[in-house]
DSSP file (Angstrom, degrees, kcal/mol; ACC not computed):
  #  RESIDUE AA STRUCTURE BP1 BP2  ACC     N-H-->O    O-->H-N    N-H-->O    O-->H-N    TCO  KAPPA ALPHA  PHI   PSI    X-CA   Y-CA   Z-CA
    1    1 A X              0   0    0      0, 0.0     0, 0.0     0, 0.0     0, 0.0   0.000 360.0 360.0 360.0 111.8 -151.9   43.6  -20.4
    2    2 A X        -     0   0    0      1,-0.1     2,-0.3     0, 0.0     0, 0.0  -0.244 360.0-109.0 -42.6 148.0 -153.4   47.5  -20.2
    3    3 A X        -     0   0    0      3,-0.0     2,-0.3     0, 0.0    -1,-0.1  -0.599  29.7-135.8 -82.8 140.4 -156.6   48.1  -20.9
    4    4 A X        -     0   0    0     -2,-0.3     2,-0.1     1,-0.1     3,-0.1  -0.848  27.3-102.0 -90.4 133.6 -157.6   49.9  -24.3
    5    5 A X        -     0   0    0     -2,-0.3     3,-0.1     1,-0.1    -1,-0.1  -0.240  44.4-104.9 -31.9 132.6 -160.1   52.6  -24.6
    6    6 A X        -     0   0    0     -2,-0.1     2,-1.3     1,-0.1    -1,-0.1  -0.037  35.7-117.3 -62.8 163.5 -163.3   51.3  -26.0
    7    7 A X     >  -     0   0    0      1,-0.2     4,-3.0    -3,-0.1     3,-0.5  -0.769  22.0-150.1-119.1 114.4 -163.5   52.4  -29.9
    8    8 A X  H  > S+     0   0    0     -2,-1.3     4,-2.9     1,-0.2     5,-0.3   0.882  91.2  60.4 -40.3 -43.5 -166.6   54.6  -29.8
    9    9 A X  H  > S+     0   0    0      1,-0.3     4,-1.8     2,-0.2    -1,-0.2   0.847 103.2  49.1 -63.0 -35.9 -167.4   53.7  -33.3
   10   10 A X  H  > S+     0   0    0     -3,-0.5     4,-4.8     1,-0.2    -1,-0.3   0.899 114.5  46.8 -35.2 -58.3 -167.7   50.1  -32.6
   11   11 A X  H  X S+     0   0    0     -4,-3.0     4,-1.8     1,-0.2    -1,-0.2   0.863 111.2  47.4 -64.7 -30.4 -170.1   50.9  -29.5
   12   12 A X  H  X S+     0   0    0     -4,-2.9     4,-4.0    -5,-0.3    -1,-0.2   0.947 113.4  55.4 -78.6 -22.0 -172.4   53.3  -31.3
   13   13 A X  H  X S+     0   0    0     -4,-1.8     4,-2.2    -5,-0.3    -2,-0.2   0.961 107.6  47.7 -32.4 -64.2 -172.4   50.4  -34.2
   14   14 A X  H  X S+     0   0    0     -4,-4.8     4,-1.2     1,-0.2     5,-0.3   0.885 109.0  56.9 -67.5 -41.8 -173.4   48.2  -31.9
   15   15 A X  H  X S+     0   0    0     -4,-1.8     4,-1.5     2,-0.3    -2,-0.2   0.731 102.3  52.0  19.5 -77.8 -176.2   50.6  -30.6
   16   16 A X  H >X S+     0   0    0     -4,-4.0     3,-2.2     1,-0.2     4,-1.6   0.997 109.7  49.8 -79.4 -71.9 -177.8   51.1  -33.5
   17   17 A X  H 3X S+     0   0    0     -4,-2.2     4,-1.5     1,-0.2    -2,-0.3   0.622 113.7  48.8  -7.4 -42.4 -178.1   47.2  -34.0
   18   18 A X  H 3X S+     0   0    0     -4,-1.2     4,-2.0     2,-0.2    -1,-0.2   0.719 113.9  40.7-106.1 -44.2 -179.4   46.9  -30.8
   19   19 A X  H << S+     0   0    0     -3,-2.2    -2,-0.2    -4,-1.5    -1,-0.2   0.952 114.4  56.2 -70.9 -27.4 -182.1   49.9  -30.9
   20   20 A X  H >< S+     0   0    0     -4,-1.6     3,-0.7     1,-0.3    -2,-0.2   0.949  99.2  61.8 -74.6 -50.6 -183.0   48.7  -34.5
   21   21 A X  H 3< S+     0   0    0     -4,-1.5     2,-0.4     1,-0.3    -1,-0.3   0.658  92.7  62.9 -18.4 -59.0 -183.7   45.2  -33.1
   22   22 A X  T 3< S+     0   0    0     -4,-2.0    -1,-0.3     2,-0.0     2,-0.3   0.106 109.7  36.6 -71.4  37.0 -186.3   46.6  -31.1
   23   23 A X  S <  S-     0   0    0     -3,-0.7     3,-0.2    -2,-0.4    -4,-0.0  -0.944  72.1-120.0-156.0 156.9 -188.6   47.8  -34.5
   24   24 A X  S    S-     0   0    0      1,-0.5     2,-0.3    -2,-0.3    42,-0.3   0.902  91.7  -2.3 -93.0 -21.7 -189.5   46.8  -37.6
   25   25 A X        -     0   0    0     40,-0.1    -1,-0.5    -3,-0.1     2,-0.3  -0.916  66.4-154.3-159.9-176.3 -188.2   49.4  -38.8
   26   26 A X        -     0   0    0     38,-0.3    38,-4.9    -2,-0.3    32,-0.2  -0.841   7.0-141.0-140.0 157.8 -186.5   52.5  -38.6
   27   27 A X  B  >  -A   63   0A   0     -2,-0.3     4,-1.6    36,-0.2    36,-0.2  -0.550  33.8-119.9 -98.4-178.9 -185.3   55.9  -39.2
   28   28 A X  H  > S+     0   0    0     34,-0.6     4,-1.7     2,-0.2     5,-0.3   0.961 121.4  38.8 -72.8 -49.1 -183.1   57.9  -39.1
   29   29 A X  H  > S+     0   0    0      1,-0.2     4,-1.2     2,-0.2    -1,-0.2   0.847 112.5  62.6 -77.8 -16.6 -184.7   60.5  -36.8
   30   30 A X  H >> S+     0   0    0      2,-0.2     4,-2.3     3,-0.1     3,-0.5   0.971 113.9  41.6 -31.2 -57.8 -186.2   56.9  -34.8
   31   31 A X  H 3X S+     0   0    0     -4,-1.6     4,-1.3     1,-0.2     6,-0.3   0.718 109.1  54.1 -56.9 -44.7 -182.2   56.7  -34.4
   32   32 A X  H 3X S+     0   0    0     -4,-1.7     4,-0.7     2,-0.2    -1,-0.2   0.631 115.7  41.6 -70.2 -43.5 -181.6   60.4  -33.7
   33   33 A X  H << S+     0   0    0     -4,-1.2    -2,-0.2    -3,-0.5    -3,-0.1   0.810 117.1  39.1 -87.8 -39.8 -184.1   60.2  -30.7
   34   34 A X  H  < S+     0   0    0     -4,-2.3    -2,-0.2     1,-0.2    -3,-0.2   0.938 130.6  28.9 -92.3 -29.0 -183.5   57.2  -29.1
   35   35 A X  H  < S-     0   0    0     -4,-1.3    -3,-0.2    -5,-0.2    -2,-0.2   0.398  88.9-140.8 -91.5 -23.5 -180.2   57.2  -29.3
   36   36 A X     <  +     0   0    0     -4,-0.7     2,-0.3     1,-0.2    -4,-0.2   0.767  54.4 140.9  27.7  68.4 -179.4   61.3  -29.4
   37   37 A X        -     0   0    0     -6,-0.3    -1,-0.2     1,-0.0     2,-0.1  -0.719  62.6 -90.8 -83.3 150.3 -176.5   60.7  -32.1
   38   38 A X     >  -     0   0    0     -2,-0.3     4,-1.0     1,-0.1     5,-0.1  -0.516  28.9-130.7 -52.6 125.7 -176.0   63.2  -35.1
   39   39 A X  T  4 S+     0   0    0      1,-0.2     4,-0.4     2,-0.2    -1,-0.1   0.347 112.5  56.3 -55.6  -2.5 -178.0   62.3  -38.1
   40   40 A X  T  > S+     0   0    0      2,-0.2     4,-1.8     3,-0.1    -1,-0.2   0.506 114.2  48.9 -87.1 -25.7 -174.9   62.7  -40.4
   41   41 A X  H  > S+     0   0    0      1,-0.2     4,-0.8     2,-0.2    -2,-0.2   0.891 108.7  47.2 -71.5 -40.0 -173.6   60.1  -37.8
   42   42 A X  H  X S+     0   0    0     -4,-1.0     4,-2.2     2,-0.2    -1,-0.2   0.789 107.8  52.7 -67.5 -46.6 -176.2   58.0  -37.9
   43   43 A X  H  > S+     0   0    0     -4,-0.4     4,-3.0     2,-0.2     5,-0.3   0.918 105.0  55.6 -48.0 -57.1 -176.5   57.7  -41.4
   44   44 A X  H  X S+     0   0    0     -4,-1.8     4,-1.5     1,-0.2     3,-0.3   0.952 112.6  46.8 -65.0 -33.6 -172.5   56.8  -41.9
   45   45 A X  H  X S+     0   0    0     -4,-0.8     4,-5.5     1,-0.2     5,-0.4   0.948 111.7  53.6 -68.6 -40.0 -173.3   54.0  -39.5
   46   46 A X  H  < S+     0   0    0     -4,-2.2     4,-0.2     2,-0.2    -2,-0.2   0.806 111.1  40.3 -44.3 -45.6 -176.5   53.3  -41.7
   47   47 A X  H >X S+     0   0    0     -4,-3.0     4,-3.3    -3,-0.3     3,-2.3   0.956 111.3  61.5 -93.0 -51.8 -174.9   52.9  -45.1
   48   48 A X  H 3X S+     0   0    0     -4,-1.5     4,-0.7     1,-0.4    -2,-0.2   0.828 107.8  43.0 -36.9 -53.6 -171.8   50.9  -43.4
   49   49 A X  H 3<>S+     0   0    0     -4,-5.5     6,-2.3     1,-0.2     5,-0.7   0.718 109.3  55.0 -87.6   9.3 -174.0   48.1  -42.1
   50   50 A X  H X45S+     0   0    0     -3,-2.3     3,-8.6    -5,-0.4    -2,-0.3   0.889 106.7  48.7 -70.8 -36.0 -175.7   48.0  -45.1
   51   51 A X  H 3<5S+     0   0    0     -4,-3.3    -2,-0.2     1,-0.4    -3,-0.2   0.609 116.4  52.4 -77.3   1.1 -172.2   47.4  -47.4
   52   52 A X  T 3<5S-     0   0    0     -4,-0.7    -1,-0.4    -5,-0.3    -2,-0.1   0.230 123.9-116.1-106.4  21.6 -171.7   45.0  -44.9
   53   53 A X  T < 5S+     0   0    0     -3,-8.6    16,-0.5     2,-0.2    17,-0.2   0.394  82.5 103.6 101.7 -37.0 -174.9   43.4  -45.3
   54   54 A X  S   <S+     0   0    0     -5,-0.7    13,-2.6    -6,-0.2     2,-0.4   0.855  79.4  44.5 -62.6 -30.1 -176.8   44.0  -41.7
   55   55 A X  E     -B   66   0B   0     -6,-2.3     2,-0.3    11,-0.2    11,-0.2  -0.925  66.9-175.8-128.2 150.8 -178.9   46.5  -42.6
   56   56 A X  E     -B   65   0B   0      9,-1.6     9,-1.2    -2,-0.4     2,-0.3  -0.985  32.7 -92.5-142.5 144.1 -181.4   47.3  -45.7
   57   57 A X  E     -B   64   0B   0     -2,-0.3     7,-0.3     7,-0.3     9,-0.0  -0.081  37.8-134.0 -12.4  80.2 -183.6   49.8  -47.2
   58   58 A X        -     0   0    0      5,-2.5     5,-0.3    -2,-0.3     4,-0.2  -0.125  19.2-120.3 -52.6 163.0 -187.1   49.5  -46.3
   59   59 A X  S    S+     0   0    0      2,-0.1    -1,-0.1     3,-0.1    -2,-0.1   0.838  97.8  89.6 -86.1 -25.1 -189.6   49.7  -48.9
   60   60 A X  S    S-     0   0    0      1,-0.1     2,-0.5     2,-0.1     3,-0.4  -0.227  99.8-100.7 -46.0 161.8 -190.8   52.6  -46.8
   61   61 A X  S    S-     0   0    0      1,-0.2    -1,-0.1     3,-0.0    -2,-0.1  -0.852 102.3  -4.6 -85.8 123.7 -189.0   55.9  -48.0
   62   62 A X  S    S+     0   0    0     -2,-0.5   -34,-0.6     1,-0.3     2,-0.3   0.624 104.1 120.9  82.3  13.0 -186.0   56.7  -45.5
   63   63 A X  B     -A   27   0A   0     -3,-0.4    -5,-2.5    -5,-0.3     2,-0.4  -0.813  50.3-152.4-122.2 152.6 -186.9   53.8  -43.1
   64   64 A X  E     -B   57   0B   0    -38,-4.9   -38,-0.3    -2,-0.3    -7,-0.3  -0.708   7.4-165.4-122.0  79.9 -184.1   51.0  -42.5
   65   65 A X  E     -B   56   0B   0     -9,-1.2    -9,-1.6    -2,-0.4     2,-0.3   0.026  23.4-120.1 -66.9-178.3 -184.6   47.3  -41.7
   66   66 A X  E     -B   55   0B   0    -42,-0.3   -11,-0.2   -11,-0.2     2,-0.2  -0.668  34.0-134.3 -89.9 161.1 -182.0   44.6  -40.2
   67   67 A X        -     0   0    0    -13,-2.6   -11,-0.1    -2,-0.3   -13,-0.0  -0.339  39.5 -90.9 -99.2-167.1 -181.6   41.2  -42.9
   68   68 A X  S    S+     0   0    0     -2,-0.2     4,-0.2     1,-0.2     3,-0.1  -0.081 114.1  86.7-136.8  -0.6 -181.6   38.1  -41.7
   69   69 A X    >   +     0   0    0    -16,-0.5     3,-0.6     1,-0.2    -1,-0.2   0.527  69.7  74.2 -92.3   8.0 -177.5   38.3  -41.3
   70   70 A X  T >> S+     0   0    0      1,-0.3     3,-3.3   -17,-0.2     4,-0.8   0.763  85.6  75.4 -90.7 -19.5 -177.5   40.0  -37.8
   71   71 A X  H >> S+     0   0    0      1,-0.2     3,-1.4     2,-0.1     4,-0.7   0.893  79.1  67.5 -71.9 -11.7 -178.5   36.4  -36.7
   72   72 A X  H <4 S+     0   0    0     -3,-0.6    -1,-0.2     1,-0.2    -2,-0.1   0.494  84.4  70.3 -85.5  22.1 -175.3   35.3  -37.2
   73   73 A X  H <4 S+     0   0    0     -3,-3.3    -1,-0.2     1,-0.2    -2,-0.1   0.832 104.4  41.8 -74.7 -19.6 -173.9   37.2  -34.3
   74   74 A X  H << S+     0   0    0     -3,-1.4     3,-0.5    -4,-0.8    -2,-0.2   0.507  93.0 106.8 -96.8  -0.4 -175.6   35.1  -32.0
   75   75 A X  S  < S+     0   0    0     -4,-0.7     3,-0.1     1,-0.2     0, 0.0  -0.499  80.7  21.6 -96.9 174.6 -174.8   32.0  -33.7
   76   76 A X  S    S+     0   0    0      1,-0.4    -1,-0.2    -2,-0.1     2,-0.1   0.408  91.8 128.2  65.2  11.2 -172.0   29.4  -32.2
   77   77 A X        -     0   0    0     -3,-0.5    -1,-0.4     4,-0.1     2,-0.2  -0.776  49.9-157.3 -86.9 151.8 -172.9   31.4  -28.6
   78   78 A X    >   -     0   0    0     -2,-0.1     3,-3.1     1,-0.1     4,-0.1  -0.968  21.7 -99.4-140.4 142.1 -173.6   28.4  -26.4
   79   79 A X  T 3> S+     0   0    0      1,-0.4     4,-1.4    -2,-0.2     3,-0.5   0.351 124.3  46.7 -31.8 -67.7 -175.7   28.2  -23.0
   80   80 A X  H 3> S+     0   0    0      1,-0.3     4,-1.1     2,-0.2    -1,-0.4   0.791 111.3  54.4 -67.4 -34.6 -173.0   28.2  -20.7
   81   81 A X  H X4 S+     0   0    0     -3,-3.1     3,-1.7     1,-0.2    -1,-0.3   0.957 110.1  49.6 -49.3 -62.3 -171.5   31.4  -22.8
   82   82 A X  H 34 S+     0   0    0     -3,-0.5    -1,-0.2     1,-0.2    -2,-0.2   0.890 103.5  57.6 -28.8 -71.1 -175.0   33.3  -22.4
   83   83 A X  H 3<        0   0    0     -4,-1.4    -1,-0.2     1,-0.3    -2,-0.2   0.616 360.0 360.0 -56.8 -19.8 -175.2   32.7  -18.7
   84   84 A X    <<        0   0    0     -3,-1.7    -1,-0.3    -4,-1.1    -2,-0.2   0.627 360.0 360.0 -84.8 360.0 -171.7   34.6  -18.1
């Protein structure tokens, strides 16, 4: 089987999950900085995981938390999976 080119959108997706994880929350220009993505870019990622549920509005104005659904990426992973 060839190998596929990775699909960027996926990666920066994951990215932003990843940065947001380390905060309680965030912003866009948090996003923008650590990340040095376009803020029109960031944003489309922004509203996507929210309409799937990962990500939500903070009460703050413009600031973005995770929900409580980003644990179920990690769930069913099991030791021996981790360790590879």
């Amino acid at each position: 089987m060839t190998s596929s080119p990775p699909i960027v959108s996926v990666m920066r997706a994951m990215h932003v999950l990843r940065t947001m994880n380390l905060r309680d929350v965030t912003s866009v220009n948090d996003l923008h900085v650590a990340l040095d993505l376009p803020r029109p870019s960031i944003i489309r990622l922004l509203k996507t995981l929210e309409h799937i549920g990962y990500v939500t509005h903070a009460p703050e104005r413009g600031k973005y938390v995770l929900t409580p659904k980003v644990r179920e990426l990690s769930e069913g992973m099991s030791d021996g999976a981790r360790k590879g």
